[in-house]
C-alpha positions in Angstrom: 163.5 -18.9 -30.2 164.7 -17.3 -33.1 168.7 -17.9 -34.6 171.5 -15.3 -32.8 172.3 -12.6 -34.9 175.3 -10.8 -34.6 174.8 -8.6 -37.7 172.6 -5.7 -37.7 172.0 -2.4 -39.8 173.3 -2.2 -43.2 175.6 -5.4 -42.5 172.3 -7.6 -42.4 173.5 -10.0 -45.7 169.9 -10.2 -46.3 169.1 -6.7 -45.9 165.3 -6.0 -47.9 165.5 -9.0 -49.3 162.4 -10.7 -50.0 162.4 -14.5 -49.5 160.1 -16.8 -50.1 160.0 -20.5 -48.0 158.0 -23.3 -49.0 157.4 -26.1 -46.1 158.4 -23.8 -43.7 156.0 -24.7 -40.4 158.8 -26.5 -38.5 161.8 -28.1 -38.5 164.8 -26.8 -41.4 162.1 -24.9 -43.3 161.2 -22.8 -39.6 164.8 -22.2 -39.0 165.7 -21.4 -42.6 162.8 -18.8 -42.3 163.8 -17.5 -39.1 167.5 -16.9 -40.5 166.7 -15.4 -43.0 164.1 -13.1 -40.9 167.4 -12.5 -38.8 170.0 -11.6 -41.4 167.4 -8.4 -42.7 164.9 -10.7 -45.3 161.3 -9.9 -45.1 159.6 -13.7 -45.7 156.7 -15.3 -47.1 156.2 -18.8 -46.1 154.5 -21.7 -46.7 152.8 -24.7 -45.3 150.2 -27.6 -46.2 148.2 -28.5 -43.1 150.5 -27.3 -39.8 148.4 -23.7 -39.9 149.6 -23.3 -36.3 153.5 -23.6 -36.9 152.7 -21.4 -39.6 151.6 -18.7 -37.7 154.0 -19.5 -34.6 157.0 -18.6 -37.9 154.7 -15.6 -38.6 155.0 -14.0 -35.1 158.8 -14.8 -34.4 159.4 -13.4 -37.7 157.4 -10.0 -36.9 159.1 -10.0 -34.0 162.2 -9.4 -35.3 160.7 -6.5 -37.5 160.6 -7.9 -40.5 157.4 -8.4 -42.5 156.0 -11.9 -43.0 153.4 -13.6 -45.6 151.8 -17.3 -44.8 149.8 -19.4 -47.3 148.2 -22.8 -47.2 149.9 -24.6 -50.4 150.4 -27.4 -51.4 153.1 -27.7 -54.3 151.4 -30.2 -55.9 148.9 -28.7 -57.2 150.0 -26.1 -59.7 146.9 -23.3 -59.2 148.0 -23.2 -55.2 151.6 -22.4 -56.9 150.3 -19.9 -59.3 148.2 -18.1 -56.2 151.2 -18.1 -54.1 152.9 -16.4 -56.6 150.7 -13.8 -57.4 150.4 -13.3 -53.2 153.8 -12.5 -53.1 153.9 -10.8 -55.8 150.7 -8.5 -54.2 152.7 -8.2 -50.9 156.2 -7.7 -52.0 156.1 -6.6 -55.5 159.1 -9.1 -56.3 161.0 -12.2 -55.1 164.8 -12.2 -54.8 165.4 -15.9 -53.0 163.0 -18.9 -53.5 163.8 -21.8 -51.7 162.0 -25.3 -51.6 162.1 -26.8 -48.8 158.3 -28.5 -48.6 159.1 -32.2 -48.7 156.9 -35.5 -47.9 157.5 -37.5 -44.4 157.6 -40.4 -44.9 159.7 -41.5 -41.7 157.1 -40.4 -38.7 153.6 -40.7 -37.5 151.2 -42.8 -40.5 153.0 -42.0 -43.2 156.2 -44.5 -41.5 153.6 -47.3 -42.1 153.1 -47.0 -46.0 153.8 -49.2 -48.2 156.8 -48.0 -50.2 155.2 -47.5 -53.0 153.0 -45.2 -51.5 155.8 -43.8 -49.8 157.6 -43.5 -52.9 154.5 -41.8 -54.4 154.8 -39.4 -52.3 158.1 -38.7 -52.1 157.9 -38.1 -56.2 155.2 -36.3 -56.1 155.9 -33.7 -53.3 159.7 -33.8 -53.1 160.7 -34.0 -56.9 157.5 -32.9 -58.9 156.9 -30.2 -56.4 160.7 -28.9 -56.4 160.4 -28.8 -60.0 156.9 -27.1 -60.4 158.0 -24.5 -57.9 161.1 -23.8 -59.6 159.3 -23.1 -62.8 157.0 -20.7 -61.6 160.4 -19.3 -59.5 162.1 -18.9 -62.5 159.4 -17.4 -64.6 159.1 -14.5 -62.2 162.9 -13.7 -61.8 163.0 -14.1 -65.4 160.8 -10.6 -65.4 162.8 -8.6 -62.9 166.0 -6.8 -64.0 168.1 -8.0 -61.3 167.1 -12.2 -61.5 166.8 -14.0 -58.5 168.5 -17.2 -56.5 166.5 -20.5 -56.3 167.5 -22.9 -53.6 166.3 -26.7 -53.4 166.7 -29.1 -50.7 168.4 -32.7 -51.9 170.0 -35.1 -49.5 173.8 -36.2 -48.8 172.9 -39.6 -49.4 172.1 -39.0 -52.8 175.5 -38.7 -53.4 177.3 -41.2 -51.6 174.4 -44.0 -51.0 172.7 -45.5 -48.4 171.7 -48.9 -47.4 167.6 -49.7 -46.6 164.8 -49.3 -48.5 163.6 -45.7 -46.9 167.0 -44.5 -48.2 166.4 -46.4 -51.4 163.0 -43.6 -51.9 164.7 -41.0 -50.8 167.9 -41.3 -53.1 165.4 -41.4 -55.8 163.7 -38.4 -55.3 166.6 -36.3 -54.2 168.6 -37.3 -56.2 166.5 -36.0 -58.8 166.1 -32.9 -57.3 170.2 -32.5 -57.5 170.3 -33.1 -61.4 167.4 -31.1 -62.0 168.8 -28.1 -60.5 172.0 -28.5 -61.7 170.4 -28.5 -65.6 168.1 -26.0 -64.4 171.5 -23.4 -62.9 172.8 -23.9 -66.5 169.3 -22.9 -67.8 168.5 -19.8 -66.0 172.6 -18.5 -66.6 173.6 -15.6 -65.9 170.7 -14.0 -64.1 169.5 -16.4 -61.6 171.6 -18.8 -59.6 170.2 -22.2 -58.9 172.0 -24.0 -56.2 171.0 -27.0 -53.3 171.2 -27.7 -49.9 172.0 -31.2 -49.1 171.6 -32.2 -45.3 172.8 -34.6 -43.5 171.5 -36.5 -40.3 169.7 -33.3 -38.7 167.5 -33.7 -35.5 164.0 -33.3 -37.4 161.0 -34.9 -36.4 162.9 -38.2 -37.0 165.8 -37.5 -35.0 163.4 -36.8 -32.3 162.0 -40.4 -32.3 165.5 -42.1 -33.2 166.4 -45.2 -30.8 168.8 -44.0 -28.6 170.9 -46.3 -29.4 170.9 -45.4 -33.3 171.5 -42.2 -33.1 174.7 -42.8 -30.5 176.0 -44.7 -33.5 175.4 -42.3 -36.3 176.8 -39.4 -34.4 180.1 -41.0 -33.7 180.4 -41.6 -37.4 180.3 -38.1 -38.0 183.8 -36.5 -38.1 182.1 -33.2 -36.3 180.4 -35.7 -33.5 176.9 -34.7 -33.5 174.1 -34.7 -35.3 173.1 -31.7 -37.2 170.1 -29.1 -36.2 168.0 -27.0 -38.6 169.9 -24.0 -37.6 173.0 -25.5 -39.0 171.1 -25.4 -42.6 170.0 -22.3 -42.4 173.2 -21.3 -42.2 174.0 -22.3 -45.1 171.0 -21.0 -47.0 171.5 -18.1 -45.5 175.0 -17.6 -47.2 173.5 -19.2 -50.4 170.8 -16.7 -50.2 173.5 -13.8 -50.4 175.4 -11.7 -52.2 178.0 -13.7 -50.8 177.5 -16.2 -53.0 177.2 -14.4 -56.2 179.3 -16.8 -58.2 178.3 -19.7 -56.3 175.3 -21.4 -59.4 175.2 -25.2 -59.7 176.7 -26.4 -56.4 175.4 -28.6 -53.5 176.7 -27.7 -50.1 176.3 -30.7 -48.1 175.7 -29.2 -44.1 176.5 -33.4 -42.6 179.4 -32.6 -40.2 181.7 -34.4 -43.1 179.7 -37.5 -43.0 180.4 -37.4 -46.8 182.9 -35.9 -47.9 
């Protein structure tokens, strides 16, 4: 079902935008795609192996009139980043939001019974090598149209506050990498392309899916809003980051958590 959208017509905040999402098959990168469709973006998206989420995003978004590019990348390997650029590039003729949101799981299904070196592996690799690689080639095409471009990149709340347990152990090391990075990189791209991050909080993803009951009762009434997040909650927020709404918003990390940190 795609996100309510109250706005339509010239006060779409998205209006002709072109968008691009990486990782965007299910879960926050679906619904970030989905808004963005929804607020007046036309979208290309990405995804590694999921080709049938892919193309489930593909039809909701043309459903909503908006036009919509998939590819099969994988942002670790750099010529599948240089083809999806010069795809959208084909389609569209520019790129005015790139957000990276393709990230490793390594919480559900084989992947949850890695080692952690393998899990860190691949959280380095997709999450923090691939953010950065993608960003790059982001920046390098803004850098050639007049009017720049925003980057978006997905960290974590927990990088900032911490987290007990070894999974959170990988994952404060990639994201937290992925929130410095971006933060040197805003200063970098200055004035012409804003660079800022989404950091979620406990959102009901694959993993919140398969969450003991019992776990997730005690994680949502540590959260000051009482519930756990959804992915529509996110896309909120990249929606407005996405915006000219946010046109003196570079740098910053807007943590969507329910005020789990604070």
């Amino acid at each position: 079902m795609a996100p309510d959208n109250p706005r339509t017509g010239s006060d779409l905040l998205l209006r002709d935008k072109i968008v691009v999402v990486t990782g965007a098959s299910s879960g926050i990168g679906r619904a970030i795609a989905l808004a963005c469709a929804a607020a007046g973006a036309n979208i290309a998206t990405t995804y590694r192996a999921n080709r049938d989420g892919a193309d489930k995003v593909v039809a909701e978004i043309t459903a909503l009139g908006r036009e919509c590019l998939t590819l099969q990348v994988d942002v670790t390997d750099d010529e599948d980043l240089a083809e999806l650029v010069v795809a959208v590039r084909d389609r569209f003729g520019r790129v005015d939001v790139w957000i990276n949101n393709a990230g490793a799981d390594i919480l559900t299904g084989q992947a949850a019974d890695q080692d952690r070196f393998e899990k860190l592996d691949a959280l380095l690799e997709v999450d923090l090598r691939g953010t950065i690689a993608a960003s790059w080639v982001a920046a390098e095409l803004m850098r050639g149209q007049p009017h720049g471009g925003t980057i978006i990149n997905m960290s974590w709340d927990g990088a900032v506050r911490g987290l007990g347990g070894e999974n959170p152990e990988l994952f404060a090391a990639a994201k937290g990498g992925v929130l410095s990075f971006s933060r040197s990189l805003a200063k970098s791209l200055a004035p012409n392309i804003r660079v800022n991050i989404l950091g979620p909080g406990w959102i009901e993803t694959a993993f919140g899916e398969i969450a003991p009951s019992g776990f997730k009762e005690k994680v949502r009434q540590a959260i000051p809003l009482g519930r756990w997040g959804r992915p529509e909650d996110v896309a909120g927020a990249a929606v407005y980051l996405a915006s000219d709404l946010a046109n003196y918003v570079t740098g910053q990390m807007i943590m969507v958590n329910g005020g789990d940190v604070m």
